[in-house]
N, C-alpha and C positions, 0 to 999 in steps of 0.2 A: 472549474472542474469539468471534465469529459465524462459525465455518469456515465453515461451508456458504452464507450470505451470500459473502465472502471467496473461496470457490471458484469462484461463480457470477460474480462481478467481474474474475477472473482466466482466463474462460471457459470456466468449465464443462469434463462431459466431453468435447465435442468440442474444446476447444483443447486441454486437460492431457490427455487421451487415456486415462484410466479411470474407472471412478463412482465416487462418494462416497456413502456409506451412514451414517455417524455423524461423531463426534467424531475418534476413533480410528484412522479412516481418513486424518488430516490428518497424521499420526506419519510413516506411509507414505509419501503423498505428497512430504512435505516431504525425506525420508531418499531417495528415488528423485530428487525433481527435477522441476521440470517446465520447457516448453519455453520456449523463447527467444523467441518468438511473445507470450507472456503478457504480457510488460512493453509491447508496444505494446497489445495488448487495453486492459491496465492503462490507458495516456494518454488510451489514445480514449475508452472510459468515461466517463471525469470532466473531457475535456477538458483537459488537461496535458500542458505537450510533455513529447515523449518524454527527450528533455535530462535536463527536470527529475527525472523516474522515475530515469534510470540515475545520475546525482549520488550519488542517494538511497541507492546498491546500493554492497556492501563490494566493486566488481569495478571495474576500469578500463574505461571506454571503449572504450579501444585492444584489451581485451583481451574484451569483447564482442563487440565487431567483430570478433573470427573466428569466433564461434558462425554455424551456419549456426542460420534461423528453428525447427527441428524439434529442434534437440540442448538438450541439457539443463541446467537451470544447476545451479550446486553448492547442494545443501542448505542452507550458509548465506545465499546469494544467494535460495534458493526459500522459505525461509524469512520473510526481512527481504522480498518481495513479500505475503507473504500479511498482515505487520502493517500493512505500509503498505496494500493491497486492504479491511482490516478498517477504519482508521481513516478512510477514504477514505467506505467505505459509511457510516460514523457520523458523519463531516461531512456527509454528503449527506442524511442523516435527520433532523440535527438542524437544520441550516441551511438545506436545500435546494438541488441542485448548486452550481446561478451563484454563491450566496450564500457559501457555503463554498469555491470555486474560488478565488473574488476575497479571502476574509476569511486564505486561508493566504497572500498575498503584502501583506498591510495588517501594518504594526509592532502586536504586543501588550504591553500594557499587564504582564497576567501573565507576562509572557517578556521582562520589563524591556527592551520597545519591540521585541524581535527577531520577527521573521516566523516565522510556524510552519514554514512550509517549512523554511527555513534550520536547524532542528535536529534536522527528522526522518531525519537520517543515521548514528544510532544506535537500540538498544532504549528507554534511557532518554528521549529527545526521542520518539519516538513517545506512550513511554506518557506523557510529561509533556504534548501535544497531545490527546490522549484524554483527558487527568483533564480539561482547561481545556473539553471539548466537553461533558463529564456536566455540569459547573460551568454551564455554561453552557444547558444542556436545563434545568436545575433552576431557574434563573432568583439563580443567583450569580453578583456581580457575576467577572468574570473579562479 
């Protein structure tokens, strides 16, 4: 993972609200939380409704919707932002935003015809999206 990419995508210290200095620093962060604010950062970013981001998250809807913008989400919620902010910034590197916006809602071949979006709602569908992105930087067929 590129935390510090990853952090910067999730906005920085002025939306998470402390600095990042190493790796190590991402331990912390993720164990505190960060704000509720982040996940629209996150859409706007990459272009992606916001819909589609919270789908993504192990948290209900319903039960986001009483976060106010500044309160915190749970480590595991802040967690599962930062893989998704990482693999985000790595389609966008290797495909180019539009390119890779539009290639997570196209059926893959490697993901026996399924849309990458559609399985990055666990750790395993992330990293299985990110093997398919290296695969694909490398110039294998994928």
């Amino acid at each position: 993972m590129n935390a510090s990419l990853a952090y910067e995508k999730l906005g920085g210290p002025s939306l998470i609200g402390r600095p990042f200095k190493n790796e190590i620093d991402l331990v912390d962060v993720v164990a505190e939380g960060i704000p509720k604010a982040t996940i629209k950062h996150l859409a706007d970013t990459y272009g992606i409704d916001i819909r589609e981001i919270i789908r993504l998250l192990p948290v209900t809807a319903r039960n986001l919707h009483r976060y106010a913008e500044n309160d915190r989400l749970s480590e595991v919620v802040t967690g599962r932002l930062f893989m998704l902010a990482d693999l985000f910034a790595h389609g966008a590197d290797a495909l180019g935003a539009d390119y890779f916006r539009a290639w997570l809602y196209r059926p893959n071949l490697g993901l026996t015809s399924k849309k990458p979006i559609d399985i990055l709602h666990n750790e395993v569908g992330i990293n299985t999206v990110d093997d398919i992105l290296g695969r694909i930087e490398h110039g294998i067929f994928a």
